[in-house]
N, CA, C and O atoms as a printed pandas DataFrame, in Angstrom:
     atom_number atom_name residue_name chain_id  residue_number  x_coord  y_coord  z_coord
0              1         N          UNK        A               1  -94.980 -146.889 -136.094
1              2        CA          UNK        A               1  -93.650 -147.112 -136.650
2              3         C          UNK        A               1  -93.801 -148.048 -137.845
3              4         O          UNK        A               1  -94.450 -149.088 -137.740
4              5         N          UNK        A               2  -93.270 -147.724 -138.858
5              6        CA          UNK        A               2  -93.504 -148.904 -140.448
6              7         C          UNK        A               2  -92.034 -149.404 -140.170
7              8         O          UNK        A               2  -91.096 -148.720 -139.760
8              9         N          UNK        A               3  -92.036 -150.547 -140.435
9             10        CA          UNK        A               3  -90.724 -151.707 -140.761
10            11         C          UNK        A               3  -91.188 -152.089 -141.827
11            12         O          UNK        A               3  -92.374 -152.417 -141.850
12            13         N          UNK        A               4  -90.325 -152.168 -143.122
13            14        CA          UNK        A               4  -90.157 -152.540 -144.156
14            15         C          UNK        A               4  -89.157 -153.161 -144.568
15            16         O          UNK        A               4  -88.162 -152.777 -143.953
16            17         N          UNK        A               5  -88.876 -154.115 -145.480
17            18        CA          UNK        A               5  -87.774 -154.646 -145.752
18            19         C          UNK        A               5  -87.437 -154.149 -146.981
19            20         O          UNK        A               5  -86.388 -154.626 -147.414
20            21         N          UNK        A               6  -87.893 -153.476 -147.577
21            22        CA          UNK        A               6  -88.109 -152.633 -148.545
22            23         C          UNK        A               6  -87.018 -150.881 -148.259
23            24         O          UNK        A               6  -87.142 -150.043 -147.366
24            25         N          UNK        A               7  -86.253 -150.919 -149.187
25            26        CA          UNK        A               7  -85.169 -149.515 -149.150
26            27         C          UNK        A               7  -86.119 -148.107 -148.720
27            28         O          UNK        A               7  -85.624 -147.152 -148.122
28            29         N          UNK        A               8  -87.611 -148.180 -149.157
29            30        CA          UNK        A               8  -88.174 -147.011 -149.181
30            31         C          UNK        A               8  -89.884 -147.337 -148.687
31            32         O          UNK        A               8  -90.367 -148.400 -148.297
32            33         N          UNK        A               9  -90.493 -146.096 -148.862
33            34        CA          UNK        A               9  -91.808 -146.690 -148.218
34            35         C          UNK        A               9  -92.976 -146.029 -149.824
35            36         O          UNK        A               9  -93.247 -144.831 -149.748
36            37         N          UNK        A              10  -93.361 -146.532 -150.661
37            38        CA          UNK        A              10  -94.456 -145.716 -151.358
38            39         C          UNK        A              10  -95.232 -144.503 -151.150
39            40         O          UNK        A              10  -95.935 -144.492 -150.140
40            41         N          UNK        A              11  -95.246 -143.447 -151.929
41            42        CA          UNK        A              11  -95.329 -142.357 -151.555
42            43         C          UNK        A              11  -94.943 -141.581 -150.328
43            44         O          UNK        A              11  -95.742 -140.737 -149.923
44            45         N          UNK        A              12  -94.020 -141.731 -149.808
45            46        CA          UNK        A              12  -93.299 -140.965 -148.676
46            47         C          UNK        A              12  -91.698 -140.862 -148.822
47            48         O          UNK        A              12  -91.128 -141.951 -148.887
48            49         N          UNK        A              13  -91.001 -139.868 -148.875
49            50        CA          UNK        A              13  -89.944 -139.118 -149.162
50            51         C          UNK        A              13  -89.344 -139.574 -147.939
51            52         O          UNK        A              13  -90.106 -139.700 -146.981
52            53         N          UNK        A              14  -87.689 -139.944 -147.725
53            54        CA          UNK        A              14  -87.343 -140.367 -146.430
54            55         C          UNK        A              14  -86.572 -138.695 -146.557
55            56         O          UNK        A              14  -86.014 -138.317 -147.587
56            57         N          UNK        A              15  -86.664 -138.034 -145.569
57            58        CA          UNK        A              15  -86.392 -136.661 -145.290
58            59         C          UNK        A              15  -84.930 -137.033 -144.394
59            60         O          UNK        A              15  -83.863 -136.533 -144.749
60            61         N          UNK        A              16  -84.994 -137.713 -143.525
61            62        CA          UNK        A              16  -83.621 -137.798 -142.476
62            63         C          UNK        A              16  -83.145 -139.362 -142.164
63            64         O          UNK        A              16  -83.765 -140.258 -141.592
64            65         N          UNK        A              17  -82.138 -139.360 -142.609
65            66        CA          UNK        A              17  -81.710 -141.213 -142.013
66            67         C          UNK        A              17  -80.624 -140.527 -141.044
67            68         O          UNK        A              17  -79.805 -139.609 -140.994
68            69         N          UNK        A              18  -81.212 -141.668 -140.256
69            70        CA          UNK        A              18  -80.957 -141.463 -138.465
70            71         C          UNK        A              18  -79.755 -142.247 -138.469
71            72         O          UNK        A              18  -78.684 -141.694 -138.219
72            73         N          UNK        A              19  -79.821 -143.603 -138.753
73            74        CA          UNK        A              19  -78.806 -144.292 -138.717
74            75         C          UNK        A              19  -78.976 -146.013 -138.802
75            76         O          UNK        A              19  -80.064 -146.321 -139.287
76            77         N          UNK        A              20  -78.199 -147.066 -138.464
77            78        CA          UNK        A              20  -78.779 -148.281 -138.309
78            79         C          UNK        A              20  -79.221 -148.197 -137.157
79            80         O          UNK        A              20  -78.882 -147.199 -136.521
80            81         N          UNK        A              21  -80.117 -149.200 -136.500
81            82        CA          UNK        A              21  -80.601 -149.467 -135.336
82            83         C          UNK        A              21  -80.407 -150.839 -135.465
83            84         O          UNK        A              21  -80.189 -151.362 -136.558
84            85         N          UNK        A              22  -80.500 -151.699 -133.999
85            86        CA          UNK        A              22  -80.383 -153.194 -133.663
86            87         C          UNK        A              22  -81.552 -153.733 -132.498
87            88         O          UNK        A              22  -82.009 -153.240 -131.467
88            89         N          UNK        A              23  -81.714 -154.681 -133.051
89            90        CA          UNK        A              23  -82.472 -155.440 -131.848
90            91         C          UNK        A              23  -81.727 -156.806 -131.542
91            92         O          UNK        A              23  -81.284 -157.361 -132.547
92            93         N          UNK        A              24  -81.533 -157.377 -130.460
93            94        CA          UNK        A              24  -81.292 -158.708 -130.131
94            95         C          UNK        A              24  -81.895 -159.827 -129.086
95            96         O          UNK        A              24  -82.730 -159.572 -128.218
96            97         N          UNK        A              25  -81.373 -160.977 -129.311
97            98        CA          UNK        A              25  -82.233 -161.978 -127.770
98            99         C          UNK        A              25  -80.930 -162.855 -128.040
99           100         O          UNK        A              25  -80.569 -163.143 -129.181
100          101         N          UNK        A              26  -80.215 -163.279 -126.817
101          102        CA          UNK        A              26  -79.652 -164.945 -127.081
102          103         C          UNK        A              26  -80.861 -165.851 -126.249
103          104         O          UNK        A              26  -81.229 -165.529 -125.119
104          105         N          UNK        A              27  -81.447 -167.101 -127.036
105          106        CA          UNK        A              27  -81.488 -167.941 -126.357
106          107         C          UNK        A              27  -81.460 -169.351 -126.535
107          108         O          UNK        A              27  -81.261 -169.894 -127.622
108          109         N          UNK        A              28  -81.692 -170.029 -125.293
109          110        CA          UNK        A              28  -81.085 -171.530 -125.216
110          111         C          UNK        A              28  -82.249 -172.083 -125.136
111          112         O          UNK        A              28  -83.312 -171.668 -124.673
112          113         N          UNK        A              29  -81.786 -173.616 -125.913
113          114        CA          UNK        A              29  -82.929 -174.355 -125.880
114          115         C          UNK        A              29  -83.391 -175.317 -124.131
115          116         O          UNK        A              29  -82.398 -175.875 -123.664
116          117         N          UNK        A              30  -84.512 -175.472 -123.396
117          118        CA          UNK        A              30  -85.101 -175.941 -122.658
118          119         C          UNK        A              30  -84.399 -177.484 -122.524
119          120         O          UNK        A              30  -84.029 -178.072 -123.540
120          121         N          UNK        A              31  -84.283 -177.955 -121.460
121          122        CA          UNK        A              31  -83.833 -179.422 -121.693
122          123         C          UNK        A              31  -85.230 -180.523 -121.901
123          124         O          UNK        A              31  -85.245 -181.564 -122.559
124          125         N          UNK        A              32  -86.408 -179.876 -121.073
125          126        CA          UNK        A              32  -87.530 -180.580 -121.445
126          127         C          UNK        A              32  -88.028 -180.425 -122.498
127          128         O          UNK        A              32  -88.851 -181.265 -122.863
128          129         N          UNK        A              33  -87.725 -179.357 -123.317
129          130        CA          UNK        A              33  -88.252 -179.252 -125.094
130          131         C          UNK        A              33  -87.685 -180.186 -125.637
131          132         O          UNK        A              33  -88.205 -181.030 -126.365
132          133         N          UNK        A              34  -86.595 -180.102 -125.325
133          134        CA          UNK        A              34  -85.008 -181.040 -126.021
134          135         C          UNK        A              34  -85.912 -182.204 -126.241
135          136         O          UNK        A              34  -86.755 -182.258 -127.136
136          137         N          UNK        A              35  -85.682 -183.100 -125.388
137          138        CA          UNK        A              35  -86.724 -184.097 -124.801
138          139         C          UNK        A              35  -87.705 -184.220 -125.808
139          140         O          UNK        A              35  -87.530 -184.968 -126.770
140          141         N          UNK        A              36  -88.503 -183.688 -125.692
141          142        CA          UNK        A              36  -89.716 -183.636 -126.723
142          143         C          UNK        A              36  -89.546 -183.435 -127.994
143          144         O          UNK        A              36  -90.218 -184.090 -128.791
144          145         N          UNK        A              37  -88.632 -182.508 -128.427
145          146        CA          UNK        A              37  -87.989 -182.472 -130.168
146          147         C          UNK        A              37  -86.944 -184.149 -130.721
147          148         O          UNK        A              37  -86.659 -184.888 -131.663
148          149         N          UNK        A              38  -86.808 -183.948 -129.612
149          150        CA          UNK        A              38  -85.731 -185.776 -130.031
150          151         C          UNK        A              38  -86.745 -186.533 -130.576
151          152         O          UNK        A              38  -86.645 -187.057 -131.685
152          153         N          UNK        A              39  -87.844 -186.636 -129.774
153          154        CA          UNK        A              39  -89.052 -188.163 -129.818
154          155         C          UNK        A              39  -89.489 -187.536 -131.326
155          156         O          UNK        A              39  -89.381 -188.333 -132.258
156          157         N          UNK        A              40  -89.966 -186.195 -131.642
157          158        CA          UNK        A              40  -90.557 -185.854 -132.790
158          159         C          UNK        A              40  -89.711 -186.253 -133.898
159          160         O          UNK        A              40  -89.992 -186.933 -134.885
160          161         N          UNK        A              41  -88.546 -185.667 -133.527
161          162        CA          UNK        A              41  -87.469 -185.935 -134.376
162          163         C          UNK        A              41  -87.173 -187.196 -134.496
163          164         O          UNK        A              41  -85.980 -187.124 -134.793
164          165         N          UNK        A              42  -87.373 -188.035 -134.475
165          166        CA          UNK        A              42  -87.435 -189.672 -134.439
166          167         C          UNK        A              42  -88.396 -189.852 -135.941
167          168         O          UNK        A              42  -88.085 -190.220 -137.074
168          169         N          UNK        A              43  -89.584 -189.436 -135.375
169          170        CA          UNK        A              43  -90.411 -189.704 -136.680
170          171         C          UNK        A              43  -90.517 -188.804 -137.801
171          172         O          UNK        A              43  -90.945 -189.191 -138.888
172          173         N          UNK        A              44  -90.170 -187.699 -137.598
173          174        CA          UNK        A              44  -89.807 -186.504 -138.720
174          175         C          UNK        A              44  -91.076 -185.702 -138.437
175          176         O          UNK        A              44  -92.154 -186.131 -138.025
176          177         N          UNK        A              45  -90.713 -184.397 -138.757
177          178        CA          UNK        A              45  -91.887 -183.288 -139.143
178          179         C          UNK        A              45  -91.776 -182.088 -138.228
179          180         O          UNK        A              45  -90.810 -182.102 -137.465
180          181         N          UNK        A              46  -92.525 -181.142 -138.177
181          182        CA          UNK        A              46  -92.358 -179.607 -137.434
182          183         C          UNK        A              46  -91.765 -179.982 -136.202
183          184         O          UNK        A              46  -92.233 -180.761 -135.372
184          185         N          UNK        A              47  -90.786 -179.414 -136.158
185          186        CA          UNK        A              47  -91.282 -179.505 -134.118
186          187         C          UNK        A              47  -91.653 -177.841 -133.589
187          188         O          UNK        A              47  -91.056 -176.832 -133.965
188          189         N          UNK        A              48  -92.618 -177.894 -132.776
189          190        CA          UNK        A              48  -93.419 -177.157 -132.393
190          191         C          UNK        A              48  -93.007 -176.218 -131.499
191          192         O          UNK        A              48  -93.517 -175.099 -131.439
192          193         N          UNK        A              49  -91.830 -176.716 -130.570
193          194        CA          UNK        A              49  -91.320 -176.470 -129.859
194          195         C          UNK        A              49  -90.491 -175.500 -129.792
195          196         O          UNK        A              49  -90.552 -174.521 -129.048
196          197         N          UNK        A              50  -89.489 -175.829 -130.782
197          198        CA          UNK        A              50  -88.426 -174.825 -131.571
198          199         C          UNK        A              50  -89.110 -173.669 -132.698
199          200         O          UNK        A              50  -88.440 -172.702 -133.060
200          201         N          UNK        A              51  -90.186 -173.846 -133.077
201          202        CA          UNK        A              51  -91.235 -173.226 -134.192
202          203         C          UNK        A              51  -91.092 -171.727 -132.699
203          204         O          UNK        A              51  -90.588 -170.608 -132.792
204          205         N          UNK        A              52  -91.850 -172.480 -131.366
205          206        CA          UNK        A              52  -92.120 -171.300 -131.061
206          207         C          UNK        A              52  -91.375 -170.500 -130.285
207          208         O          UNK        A              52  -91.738 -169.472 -129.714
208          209         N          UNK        A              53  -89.893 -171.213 -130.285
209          210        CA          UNK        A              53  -88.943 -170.306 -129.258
210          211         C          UNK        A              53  -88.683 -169.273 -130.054
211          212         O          UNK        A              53  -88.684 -168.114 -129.638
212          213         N          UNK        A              54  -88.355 -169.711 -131.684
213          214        CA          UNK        A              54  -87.559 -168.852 -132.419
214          215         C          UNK        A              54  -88.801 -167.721 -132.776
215          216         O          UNK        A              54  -88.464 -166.558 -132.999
216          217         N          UNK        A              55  -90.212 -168.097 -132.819
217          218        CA          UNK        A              55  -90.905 -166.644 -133.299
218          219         C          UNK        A              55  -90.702 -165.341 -131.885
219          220         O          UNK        A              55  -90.565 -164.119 -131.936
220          221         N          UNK        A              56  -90.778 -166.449 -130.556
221          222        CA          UNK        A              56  -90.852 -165.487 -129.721
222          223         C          UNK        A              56  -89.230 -164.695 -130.061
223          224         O          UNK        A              56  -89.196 -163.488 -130.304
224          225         N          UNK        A              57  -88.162 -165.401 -130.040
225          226        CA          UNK        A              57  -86.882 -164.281 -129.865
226          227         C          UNK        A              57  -87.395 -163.557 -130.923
227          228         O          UNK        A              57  -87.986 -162.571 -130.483
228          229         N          UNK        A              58  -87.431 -163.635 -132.385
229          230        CA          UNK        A              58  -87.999 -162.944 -133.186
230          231         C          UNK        A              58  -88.735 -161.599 -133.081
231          232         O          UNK        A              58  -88.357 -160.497 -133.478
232          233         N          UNK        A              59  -89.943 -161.963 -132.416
233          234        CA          UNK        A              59  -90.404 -161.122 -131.836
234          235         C          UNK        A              59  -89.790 -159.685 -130.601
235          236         O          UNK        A              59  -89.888 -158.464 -130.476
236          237         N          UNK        A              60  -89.095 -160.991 -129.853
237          238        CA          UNK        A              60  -88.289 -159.369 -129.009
238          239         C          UNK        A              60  -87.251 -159.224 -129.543
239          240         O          UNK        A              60  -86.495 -158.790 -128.674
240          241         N          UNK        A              61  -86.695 -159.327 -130.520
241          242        CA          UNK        A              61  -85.511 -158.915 -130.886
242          243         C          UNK        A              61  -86.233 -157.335 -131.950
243          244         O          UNK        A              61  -85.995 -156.207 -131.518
244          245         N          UNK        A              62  -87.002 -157.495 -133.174
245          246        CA          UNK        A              62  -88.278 -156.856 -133.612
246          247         C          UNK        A              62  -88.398 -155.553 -132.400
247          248         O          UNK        A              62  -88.056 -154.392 -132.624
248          249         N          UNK        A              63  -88.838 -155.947 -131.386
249          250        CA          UNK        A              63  -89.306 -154.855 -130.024
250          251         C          UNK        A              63  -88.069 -154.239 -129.681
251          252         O          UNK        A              63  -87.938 -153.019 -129.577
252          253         N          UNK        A              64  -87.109 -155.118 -129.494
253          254        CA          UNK        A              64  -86.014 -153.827 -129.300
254          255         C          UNK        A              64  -84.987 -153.031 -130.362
255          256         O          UNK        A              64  -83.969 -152.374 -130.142
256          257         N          UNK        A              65  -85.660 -153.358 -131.566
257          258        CA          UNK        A              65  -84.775 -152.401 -132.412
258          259         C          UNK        A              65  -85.885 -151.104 -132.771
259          260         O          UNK        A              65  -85.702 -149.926 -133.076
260          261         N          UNK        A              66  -87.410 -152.141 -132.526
261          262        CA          UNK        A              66  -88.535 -150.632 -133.036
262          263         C          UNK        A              66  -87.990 -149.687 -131.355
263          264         O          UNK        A              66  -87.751 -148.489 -131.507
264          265         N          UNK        A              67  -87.871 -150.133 -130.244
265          266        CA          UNK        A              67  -87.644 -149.018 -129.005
266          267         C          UNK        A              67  -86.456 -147.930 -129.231
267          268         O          UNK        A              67  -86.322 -146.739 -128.950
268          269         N          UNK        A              68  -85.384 -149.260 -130.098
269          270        CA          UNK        A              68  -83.906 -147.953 -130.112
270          271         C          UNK        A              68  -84.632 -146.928 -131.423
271          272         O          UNK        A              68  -84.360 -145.756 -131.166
272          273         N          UNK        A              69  -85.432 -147.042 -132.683
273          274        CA          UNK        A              69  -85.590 -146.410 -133.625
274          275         C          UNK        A              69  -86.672 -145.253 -132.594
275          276         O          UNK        A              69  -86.474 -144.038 -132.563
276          277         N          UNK        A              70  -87.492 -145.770 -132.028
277          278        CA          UNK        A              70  -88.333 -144.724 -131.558
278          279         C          UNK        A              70  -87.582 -143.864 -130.361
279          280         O          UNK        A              70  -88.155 -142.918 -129.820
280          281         N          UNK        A              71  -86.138 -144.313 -129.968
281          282        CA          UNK        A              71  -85.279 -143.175 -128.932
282          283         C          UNK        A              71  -85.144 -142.793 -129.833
283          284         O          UNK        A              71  -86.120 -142.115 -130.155
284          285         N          UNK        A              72  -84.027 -142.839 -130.918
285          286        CA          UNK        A              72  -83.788 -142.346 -131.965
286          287         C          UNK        A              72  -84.267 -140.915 -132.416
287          288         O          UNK        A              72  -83.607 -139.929 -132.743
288          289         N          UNK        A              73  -85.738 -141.134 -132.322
289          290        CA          UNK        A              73  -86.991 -140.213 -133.407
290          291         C          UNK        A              73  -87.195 -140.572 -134.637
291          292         O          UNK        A              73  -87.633 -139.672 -135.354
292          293         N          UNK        A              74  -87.037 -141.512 -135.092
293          294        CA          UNK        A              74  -87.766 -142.199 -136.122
294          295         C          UNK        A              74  -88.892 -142.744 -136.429
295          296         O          UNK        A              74  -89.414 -143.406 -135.533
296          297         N          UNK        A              75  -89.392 -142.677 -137.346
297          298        CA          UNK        A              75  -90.964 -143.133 -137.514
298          299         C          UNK        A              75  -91.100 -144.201 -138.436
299          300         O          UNK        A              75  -92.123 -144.762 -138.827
300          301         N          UNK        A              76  -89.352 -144.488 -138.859
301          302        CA          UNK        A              76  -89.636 -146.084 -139.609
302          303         C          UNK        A              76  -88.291 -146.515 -139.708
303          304         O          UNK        A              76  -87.236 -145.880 -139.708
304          305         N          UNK        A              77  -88.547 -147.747 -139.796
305          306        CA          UNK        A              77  -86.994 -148.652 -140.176
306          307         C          UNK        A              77  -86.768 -149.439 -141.696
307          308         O          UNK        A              77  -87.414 -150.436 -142.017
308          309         N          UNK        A              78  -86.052 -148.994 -142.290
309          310        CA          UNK        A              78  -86.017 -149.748 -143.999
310          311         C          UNK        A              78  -85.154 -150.535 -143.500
311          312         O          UNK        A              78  -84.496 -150.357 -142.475
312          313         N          UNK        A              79  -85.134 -151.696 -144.434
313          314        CA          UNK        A              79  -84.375 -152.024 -145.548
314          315         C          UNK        A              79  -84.205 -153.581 -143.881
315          316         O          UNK        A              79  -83.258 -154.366 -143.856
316          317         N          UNK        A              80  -85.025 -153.585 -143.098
317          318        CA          UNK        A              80  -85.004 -154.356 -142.212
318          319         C          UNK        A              80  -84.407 -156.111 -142.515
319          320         O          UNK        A              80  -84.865 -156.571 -143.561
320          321         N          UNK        A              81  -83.643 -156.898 -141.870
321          322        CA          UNK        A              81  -83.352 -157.968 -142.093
322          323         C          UNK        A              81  -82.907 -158.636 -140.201
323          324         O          UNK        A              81  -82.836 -157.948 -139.183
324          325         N          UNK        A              82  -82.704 -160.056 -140.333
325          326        CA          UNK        A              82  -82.647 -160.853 -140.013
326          327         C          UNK        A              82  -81.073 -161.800 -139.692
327          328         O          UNK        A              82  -80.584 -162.393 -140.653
328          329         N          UNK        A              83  -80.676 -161.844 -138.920
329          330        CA          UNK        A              83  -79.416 -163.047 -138.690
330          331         C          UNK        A              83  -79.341 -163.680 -137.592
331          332         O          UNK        A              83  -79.885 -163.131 -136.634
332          333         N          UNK        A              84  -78.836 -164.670 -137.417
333          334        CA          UNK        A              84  -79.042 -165.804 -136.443
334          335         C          UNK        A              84  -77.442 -166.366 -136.297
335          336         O          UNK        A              84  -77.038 -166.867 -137.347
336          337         N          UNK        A              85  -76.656 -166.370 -135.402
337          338        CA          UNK        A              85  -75.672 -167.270 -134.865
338          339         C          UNK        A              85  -75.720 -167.873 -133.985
339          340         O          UNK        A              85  -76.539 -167.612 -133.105
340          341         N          UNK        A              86  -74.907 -168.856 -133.892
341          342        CA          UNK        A              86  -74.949 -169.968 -132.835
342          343         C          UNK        A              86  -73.598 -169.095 -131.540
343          344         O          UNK        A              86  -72.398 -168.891 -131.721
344          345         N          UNK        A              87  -74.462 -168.780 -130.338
345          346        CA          UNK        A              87  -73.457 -168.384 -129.273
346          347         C          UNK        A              87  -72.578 -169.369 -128.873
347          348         O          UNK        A              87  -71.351 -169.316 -128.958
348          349         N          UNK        A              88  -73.477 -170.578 -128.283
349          350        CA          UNK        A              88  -73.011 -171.432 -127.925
350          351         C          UNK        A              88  -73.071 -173.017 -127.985
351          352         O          UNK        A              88  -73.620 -173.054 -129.086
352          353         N          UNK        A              89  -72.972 -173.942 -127.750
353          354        CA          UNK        A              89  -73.740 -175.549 -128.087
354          355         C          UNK        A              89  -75.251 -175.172 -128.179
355          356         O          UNK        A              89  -76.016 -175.535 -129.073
356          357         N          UNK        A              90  -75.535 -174.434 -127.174
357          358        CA          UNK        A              90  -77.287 -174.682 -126.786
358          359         C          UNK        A              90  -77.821 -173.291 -126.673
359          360         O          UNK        A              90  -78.782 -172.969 -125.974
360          361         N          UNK        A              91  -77.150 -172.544 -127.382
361          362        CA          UNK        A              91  -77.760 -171.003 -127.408
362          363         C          UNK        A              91  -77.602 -170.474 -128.928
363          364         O          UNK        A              91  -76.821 -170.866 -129.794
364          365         N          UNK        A              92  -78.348 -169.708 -128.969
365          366        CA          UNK        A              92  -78.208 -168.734 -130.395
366          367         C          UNK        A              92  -78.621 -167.546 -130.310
367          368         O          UNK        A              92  -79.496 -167.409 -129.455
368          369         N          UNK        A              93  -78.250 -166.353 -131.026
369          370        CA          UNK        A              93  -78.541 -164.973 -131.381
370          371         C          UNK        A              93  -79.713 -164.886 -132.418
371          372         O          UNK        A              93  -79.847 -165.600 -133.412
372          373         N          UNK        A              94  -80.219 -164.263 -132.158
373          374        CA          UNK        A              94  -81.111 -163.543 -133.020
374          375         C          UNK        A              94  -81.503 -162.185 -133.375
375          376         O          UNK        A              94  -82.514 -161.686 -132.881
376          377         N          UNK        A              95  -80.621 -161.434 -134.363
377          378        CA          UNK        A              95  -80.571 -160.355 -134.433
378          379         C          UNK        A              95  -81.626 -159.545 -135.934
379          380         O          UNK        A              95  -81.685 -159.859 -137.122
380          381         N          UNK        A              96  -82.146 -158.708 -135.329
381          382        CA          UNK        A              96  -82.842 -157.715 -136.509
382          383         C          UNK        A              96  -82.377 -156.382 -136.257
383          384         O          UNK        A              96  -82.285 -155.744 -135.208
384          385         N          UNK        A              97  -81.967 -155.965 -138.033
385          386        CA          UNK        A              97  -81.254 -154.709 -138.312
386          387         C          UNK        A              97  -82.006 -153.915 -139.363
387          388         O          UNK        A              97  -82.923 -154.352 -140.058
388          389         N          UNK        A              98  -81.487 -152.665 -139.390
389          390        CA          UNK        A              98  -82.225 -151.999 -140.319
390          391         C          UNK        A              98  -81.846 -150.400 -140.499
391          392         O          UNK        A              98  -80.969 -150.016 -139.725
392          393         N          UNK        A              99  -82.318 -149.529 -141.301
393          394        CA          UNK        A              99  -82.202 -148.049 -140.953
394          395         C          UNK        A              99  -83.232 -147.293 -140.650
395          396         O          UNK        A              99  -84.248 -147.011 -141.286
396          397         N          UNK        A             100  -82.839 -146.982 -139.559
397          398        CA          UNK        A             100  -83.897 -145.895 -138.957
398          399         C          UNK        A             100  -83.909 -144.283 -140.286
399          400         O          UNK        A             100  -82.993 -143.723 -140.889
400          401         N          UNK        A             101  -85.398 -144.056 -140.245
401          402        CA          UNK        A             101  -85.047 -142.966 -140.828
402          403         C          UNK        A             101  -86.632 -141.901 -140.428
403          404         O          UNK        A             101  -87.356 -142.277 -139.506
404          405         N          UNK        A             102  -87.008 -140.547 -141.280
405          406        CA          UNK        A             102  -87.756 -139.996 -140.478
406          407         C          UNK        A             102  -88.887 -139.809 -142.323
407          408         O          UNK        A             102  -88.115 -139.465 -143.218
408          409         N          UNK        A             103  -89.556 -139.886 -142.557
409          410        CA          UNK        A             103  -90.061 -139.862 -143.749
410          411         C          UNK        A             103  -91.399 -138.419 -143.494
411          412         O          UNK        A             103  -92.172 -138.090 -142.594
412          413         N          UNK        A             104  -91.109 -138.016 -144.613
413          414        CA          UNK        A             104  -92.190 -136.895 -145.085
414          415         C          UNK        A             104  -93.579 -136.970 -144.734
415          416         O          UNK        A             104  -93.989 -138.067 -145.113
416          417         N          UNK        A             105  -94.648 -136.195 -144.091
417          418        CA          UNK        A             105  -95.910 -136.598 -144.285
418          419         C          UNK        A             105  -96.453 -137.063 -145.429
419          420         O          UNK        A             105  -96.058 -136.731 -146.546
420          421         N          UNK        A             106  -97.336 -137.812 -145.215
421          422        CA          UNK        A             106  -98.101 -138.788 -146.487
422          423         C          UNK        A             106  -98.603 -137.842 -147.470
423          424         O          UNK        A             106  -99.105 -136.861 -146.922
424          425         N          UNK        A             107  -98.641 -137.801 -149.011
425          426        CA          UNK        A             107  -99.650 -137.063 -149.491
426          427         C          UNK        A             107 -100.690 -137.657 -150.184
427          428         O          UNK        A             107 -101.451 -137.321 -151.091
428          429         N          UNK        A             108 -100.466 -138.851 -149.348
429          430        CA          UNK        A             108 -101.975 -139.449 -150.418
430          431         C          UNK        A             108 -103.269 -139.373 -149.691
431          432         O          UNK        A             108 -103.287 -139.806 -148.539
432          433         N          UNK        A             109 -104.320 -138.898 -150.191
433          434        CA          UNK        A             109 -105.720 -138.613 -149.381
434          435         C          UNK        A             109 -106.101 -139.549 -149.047
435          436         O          UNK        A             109 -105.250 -140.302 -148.573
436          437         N          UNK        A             110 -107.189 -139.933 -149.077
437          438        CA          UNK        A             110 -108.033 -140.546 -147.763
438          439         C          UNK        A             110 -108.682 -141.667 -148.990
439          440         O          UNK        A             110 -109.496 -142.532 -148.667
C-alpha cells in the first residue's frame, strides 16, 4: 500500500478514487507519565514520555486507515494528513485522512 502526502504518485495514473478513508485512536495521558513529564518539565526539554504516546497513536491511527483503504481495494492513499483534538482534559484524538484510490500498473522498468 503507498501513502503519500502527495495528490499523486510519479509515474502511475490514479485509474479509480475510491473515496476518503479514516484512521483514529483517543488517548489519555498515564498518571505516572504525568508524574514524570512535570519533574522534566521543571527543567525544560523533550519529554520522552509524551514523544512516545503520540508516535504510538500515530502509528495506529496510520494502521487503521491503511485496513479501511485495503477493505476498500485500494492500493494507495493520497494526499494523506494528520489532526489532533483535545476529547477531553486528559485525552486527545488522533486522526489520519486521506484518499483511497486504485493506480495503474507501473511502467517504469527495472
Amino acid at each position: 500500500m503507498i501513502i503519500s502526502t502527495l495528490d499523486r504518485v510519479p509515474d502511475r495514473e490514479v485509474i479509480a478514487i475510491i473515496g476518503p478513508v479514516r484512521g483514529s485512536t483517543v488517548r489519555s495521558r498515564h498518571m505516572g507519565k504525568d508524574i514524570l513529564a512535570l519533574f522534566k518539565g521543571a527543567v525544560g526539554g523533550e519529554i520522552h514520555e509524551y514523544t512516545k504516546l503520540l508516535a504510538e497513536a500515530r502509528e495506529q491511527a496510520m494502521d487503521r486507515m491503511t485496513a479501511e483503504a485495503h477493505a476498500c481495494g485500494a492500493d494507495a492513499v493520497l494526499g494523506m494528513r494528520f489532526a489532533t483534538s483535545e476529547i477531553a482534559r486528559n485525552a486527545a484524538e488522533i486522526l489520519v485522512y486521506g484518499t483511497a484510490v486504485r493506480l495503474a500498473a507501473s511502467t517504469s522498468g527495472p
